[in-house]
C-alpha positions as a Python dict, from the first residue, in 0.01 Angstrom:
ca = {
    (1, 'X'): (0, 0, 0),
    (2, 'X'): (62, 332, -153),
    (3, 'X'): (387, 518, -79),
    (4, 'X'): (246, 871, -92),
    (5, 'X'): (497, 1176, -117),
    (6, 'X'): (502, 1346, 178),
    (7, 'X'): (653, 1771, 250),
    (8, 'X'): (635, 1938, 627),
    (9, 'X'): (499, 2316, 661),
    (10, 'X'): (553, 2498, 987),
    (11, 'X'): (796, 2763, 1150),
    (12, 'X'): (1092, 2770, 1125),
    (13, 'X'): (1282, 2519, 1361),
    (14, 'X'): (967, 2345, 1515),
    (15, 'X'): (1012, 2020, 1391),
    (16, 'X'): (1355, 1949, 1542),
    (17, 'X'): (1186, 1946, 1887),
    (18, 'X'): (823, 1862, 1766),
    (19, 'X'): (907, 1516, 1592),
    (20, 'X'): (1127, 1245, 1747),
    (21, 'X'): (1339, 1005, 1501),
    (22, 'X'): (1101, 752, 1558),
    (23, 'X'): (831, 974, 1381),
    (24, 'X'): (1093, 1034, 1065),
    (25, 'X'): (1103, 662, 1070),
    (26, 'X'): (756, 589, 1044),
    (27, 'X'): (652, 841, 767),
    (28, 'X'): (1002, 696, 573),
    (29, 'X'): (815, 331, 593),
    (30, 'X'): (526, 431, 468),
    (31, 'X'): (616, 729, 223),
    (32, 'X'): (919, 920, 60),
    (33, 'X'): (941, 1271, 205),
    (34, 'X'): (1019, 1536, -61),
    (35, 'X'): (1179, 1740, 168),
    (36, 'X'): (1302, 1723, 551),
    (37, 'X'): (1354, 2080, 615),
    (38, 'X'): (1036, 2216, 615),
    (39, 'X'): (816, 2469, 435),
    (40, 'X'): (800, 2818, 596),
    (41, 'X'): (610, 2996, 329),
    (42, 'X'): (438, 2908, -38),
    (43, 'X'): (619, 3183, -204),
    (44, 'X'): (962, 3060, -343),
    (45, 'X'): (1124, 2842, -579),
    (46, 'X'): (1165, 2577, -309),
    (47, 'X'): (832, 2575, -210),
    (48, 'X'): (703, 2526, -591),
    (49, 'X'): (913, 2256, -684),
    (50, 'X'): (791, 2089, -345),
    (51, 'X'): (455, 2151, -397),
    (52, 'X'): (493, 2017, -690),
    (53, 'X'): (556, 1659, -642),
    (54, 'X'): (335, 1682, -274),
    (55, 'X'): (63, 1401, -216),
    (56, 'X'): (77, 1442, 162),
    (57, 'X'): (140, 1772, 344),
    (58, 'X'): (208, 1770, 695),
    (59, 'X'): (147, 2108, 889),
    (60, 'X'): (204, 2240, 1230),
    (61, 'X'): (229, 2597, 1398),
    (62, 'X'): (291, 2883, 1145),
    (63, 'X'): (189, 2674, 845),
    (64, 'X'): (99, 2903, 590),
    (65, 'X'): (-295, 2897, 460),
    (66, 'X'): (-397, 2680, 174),
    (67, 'X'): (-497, 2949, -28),
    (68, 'X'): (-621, 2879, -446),
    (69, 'X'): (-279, 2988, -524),
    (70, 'X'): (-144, 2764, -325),
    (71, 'X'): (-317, 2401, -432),
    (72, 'X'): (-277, 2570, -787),
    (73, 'X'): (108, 2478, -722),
    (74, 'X'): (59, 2140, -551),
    (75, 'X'): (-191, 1941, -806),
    (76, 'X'): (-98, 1640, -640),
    (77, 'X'): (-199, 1692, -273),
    (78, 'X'): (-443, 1461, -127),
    (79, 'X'): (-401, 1503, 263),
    (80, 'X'): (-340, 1780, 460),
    (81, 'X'): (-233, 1656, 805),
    (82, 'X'): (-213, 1888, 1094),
    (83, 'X'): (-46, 1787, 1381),
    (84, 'X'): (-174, 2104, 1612),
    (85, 'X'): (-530, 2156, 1735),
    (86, 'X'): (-748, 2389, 1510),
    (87, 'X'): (-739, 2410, 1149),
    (88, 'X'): (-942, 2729, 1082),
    (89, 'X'): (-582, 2987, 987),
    (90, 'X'): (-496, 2690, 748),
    (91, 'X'): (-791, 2589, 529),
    (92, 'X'): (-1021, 2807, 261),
    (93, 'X'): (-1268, 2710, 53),
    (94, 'X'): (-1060, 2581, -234),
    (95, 'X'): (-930, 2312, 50),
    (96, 'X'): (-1275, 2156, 35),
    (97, 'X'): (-1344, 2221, -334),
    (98, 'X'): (-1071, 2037, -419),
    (99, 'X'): (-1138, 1771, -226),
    (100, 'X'): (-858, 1783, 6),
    (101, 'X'): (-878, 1517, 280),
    (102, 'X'): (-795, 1753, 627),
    (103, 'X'): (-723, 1581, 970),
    (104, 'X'): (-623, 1765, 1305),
    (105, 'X'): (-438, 1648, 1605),
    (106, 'X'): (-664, 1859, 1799),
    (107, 'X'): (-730, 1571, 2038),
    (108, 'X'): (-406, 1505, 2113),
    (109, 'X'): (-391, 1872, 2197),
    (110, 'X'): (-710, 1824, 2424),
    (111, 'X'): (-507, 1628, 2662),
    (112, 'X'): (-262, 1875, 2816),
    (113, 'X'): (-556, 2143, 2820),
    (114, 'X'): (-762, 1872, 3000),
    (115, 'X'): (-479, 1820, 3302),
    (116, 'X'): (-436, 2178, 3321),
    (117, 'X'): (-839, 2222, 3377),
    (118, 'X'): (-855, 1934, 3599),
    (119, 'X'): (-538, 2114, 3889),
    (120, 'X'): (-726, 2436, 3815),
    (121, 'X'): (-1058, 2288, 3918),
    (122, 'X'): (-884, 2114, 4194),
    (123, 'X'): (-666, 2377, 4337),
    (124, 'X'): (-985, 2650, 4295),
    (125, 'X'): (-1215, 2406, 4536),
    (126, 'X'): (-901, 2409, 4777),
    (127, 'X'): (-873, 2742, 4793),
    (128, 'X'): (-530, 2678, 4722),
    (129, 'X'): (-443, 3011, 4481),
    (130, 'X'): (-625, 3260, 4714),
    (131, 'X'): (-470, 3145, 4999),
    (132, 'X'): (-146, 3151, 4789),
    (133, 'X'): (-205, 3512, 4679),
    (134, 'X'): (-305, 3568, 5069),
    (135, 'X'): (36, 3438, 5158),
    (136, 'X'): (190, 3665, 4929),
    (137, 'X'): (35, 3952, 5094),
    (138, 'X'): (-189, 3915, 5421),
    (139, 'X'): (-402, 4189, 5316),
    (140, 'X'): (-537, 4134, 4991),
    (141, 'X'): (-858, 4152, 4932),
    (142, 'X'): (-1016, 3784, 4764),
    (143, 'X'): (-1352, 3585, 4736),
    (144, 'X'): (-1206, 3354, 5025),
    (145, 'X'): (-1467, 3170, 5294),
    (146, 'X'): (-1262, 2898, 5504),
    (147, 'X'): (-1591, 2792, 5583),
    (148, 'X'): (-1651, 2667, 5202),
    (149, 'X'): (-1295, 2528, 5069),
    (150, 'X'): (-1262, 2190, 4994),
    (151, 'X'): (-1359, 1935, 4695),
    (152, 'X'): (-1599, 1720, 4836),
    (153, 'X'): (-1951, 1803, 4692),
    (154, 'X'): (-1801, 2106, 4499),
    (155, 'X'): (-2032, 2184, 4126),
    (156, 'X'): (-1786, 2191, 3889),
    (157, 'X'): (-2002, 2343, 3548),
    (158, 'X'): (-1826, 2292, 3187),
    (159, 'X'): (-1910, 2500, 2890),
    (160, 'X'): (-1879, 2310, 2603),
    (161, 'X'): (-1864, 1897, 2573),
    (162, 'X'): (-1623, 1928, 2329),
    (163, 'X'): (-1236, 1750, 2292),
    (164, 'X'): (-1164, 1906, 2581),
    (165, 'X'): (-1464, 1915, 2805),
    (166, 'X'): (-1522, 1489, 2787),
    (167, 'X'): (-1203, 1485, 2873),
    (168, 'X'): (-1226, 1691, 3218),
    (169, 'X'): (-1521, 1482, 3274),
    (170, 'X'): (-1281, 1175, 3255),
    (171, 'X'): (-1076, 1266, 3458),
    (172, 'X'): (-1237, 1435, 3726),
    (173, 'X'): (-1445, 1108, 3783),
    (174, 'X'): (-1240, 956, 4067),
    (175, 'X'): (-1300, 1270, 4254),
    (176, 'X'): (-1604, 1368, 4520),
    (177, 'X'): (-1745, 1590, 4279),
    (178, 'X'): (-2111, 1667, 4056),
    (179, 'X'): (-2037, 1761, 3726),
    (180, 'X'): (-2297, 1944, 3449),
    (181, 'X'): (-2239, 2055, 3154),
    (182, 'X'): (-2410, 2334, 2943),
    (183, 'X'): (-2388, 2211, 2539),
    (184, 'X'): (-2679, 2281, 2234),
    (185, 'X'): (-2553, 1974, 2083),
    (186, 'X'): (-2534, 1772, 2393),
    (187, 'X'): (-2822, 1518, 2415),
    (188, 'X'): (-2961, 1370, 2743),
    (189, 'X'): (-2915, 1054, 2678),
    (190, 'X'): (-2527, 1156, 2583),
    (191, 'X'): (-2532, 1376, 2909),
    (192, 'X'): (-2591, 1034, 3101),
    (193, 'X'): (-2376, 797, 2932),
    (194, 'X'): (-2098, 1068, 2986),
    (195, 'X'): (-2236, 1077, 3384),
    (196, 'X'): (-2316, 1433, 3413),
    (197, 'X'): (-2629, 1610, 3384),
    (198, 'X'): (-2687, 1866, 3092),
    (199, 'X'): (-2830, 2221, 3190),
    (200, 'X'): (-2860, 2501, 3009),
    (201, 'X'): (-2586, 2780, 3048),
    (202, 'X'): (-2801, 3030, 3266),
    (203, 'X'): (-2872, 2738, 3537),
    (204, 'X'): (-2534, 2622, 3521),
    (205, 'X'): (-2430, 2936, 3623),
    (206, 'X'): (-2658, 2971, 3903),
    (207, 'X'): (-2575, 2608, 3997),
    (208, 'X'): (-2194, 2601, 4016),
    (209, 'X'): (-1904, 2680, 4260),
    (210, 'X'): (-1622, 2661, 3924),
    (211, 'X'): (-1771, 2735, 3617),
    (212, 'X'): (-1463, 2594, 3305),
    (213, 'X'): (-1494, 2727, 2940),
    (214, 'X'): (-1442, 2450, 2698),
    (215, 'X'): (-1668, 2610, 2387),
    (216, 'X'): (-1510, 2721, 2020),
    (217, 'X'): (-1494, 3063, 1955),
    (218, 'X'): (-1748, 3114, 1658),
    (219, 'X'): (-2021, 3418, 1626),
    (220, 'X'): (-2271, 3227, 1813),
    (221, 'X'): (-2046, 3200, 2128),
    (222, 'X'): (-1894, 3494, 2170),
    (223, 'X'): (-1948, 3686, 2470),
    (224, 'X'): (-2170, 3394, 2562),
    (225, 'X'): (-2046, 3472, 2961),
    (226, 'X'): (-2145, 3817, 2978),
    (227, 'X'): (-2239, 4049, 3228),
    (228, 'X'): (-2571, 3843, 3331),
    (229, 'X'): (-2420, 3537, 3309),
    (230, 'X'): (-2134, 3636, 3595),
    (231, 'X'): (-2390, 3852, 3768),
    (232, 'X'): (-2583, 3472, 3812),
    (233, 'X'): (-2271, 3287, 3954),
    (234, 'X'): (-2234, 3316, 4381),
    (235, 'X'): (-1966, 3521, 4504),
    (236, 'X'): (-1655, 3284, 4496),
    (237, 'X'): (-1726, 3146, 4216),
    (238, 'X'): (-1358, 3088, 3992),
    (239, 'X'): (-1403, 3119, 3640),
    (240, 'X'): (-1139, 2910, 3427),
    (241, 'X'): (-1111, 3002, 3077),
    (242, 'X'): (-838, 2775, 2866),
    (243, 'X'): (-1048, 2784, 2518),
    (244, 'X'): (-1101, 3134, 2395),
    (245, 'X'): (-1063, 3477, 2539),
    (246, 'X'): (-1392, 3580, 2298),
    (247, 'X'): (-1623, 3349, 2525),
    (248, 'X'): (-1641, 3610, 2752),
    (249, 'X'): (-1714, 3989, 2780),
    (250, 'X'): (-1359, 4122, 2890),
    (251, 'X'): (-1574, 4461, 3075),
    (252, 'X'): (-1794, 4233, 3269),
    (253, 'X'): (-1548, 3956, 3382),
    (254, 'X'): (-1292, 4258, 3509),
    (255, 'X'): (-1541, 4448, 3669),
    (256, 'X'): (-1668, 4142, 3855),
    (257, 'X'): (-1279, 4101, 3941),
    (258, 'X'): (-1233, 4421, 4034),
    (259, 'X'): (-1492, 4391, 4310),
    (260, 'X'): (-1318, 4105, 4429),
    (261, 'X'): (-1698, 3868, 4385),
    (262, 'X'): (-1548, 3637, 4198),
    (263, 'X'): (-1207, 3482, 4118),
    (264, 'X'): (-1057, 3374, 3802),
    (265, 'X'): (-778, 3116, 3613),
    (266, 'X'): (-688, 3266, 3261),
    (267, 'X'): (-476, 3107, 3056),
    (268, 'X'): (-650, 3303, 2741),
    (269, 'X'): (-800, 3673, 2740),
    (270, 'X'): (-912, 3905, 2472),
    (271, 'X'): (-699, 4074, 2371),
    (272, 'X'): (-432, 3841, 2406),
    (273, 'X'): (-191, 3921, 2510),
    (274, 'X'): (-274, 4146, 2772),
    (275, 'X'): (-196, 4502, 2788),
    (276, 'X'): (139, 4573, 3035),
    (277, 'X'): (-113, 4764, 3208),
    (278, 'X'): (-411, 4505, 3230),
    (279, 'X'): (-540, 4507, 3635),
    (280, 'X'): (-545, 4139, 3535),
    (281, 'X'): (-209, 4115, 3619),
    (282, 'X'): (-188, 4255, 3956),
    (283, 'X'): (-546, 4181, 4104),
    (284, 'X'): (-462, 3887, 4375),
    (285, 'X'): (-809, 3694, 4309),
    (286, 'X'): (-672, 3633, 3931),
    (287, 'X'): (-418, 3338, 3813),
    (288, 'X'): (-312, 3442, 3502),
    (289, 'X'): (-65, 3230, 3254),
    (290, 'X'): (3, 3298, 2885),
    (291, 'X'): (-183, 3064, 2701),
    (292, 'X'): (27, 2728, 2818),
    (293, 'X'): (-268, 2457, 2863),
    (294, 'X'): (-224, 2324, 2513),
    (295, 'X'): (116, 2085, 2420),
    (296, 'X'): (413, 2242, 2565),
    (297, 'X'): (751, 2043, 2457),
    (298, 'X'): (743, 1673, 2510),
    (299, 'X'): (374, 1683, 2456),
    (300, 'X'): (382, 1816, 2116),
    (301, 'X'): (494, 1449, 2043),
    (302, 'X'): (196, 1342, 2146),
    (303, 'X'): (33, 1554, 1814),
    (304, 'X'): (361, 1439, 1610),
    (305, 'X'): (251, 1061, 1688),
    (306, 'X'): (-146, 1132, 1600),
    (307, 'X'): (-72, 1332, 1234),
    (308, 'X'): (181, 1051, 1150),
    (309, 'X'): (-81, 788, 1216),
    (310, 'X'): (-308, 982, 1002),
    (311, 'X'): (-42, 963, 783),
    (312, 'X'): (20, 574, 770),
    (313, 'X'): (-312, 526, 744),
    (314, 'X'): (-364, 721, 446),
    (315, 'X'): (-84, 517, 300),
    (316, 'X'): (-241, 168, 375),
    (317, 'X'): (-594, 348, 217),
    (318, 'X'): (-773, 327, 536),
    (319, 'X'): (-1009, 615, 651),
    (320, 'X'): (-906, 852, 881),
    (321, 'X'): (-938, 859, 1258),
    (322, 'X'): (-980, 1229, 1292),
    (323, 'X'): (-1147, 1414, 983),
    (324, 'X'): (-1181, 1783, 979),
    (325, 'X'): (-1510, 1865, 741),
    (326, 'X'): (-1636, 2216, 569),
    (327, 'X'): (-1907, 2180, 820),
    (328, 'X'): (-1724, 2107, 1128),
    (329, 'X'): (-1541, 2512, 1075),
    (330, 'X'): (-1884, 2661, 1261),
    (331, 'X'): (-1864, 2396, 1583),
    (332, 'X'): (-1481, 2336, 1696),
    (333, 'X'): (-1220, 2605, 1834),
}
């Protein structure tokens, strides 16, 4: 077994909360860290000499980008380990032409955006956050029949099989629901092993009573919910967007809100974050949070525990469990 070195790059003060002892212990078994206090920036002495003797570089949140410069000062670097979800702010070109092996914890990070989906979906087919915005005021105006709340039968439509989207699907199985799903790379025979049926995005949105965005925001995909697509979903519809605010045209969704057709569940907009002045924040038919469905405290272990596997692995010169490639860039968040 190889004992790679091994240097941390994220914000400042992250990794006292983000990585448990146990997780020092394991990388110390399997590798001699350089450095515990990690890398903030690629632009100091420190940083150089670290570089320097780097085989393994373990990244999080703020982790500066591997620019030329950069793997210039770190000739020995072999992995680059993320323990967050997407990798696109850290890598360039030079990442792949120098043959950098690149892993992500992004489906570790899948799970709490999953759970979060899953009590959105759950709560929308209830009724349960109109009639909470209701009780916070009797006469607001919101998308609310009595005659049509309730989960049983309800056509939950996902955007996106991705990380995230398979996951909903797994766990929204012991429910009384029909599930489709609206993916270009999603096969039928894929569709039916996963136990959903595949439609494309404009019948989905005809089809639906909760339509969830689980797509990456690349050119092809933004404003992929526009103005036609929300014009095709019934009134009462909720639209729950935890991927990116980009999926969807910000004019059309808010003047479908505005009218009070539809309701929403935002935890991402564009821009983001909201103005002070967004209606967003005060229209009753919206549930807006600030971009919490992702790891949140004790689940960032959860991405500490996948990168240091990746990590160990690496060591004992087996393959990784969850590559990032120059190709994947155009297809994930």
């Amino acid at each position: 077994m190889n004992r790679p070195t091994i240097a941390l790059a994220m914000m400042d003060g992250l990794a006292d909360f983000a990585f448990r002892p146990e997780h020092w212990a394991r990388l110390e078994a399997v590798g001699d860290i350089v450095d515990r206090l990690p890398l903030t920036g690629f632009d100091d002495d420190r940083a150089a000499e670290v570089l320097a003797r780097t085989e393994v570089l373990i990244g999080h949140w703020g982790c500066p980008t591997l620019t030329t410069e950069v793997l210039d000062k770190a000739p020995r670097l072999s992995l680059f380990a993320y323990a967050a979800g997407t990798v696109k702010w850290q890598v360039t070109d030079s990442v792949w032409d120098n043959n950098l092996l690149v892993t992500s914890a992004a489906a570790a990070n899948a799970r709490p955006v999953a759970e979060y989906t899953v009590a959105m979906i759950l709560l929308a087919g209830k009724g349960a956050l109109l009639y909470a915005a209701l009780e916070r005021d009797a006469a607001a105006k919101v998308p609310l029949d009595p005659t049509r709340v309730g989960n049983l039968g309800k056509r939950v439509g996902l955007v996106g099989a991705s990380f995230v989207g398979r996951l909903v699907i797994e766990l929204l199985a012991p429910y009384d629901l029909k599930v489709a799903v609206a993916d270009p790379y999603l096969g039928d025979d894929e569709a039916d092993r996963l136990g959903v049926e595949r439609m494309e995005l404009d019948e989905l949105c005809r089809w639906c009573d909760v339509l969830s965005l689980h797509a990456p925001d690349v050119a092809s995909t933004r404003h992929m919910i526009g103005a036609a697509q929300l014009a095709a979903l019934r009134d009462g519809v909720t639209v729950i967007n935890t991927a990116r605010g980009a999926l969807v045209d910000p004019e059309a969704l808010l003047a479908e809100l505005v009218a009070r057709r539809l309701a929403a569940v935002l935890d991402v907009t564009d821009p983001e974050p909201l103005p002070a002045d967004s209606p967003l924040r005060t229209l009753p038919n919206v549930t807006l949070t600030p971009h919490i469905a992702g790891a949140m405290g004790r689940e960032l272990w959860r991405l500490a525990d996948l990168a240091v596997e990746e990590v160990e692995r690496f060591a004992a010169g087996e393959a990784p469990r969850h590559p990032v490639r120059r190709g994947d860039l155009d297809r994930i968040a």
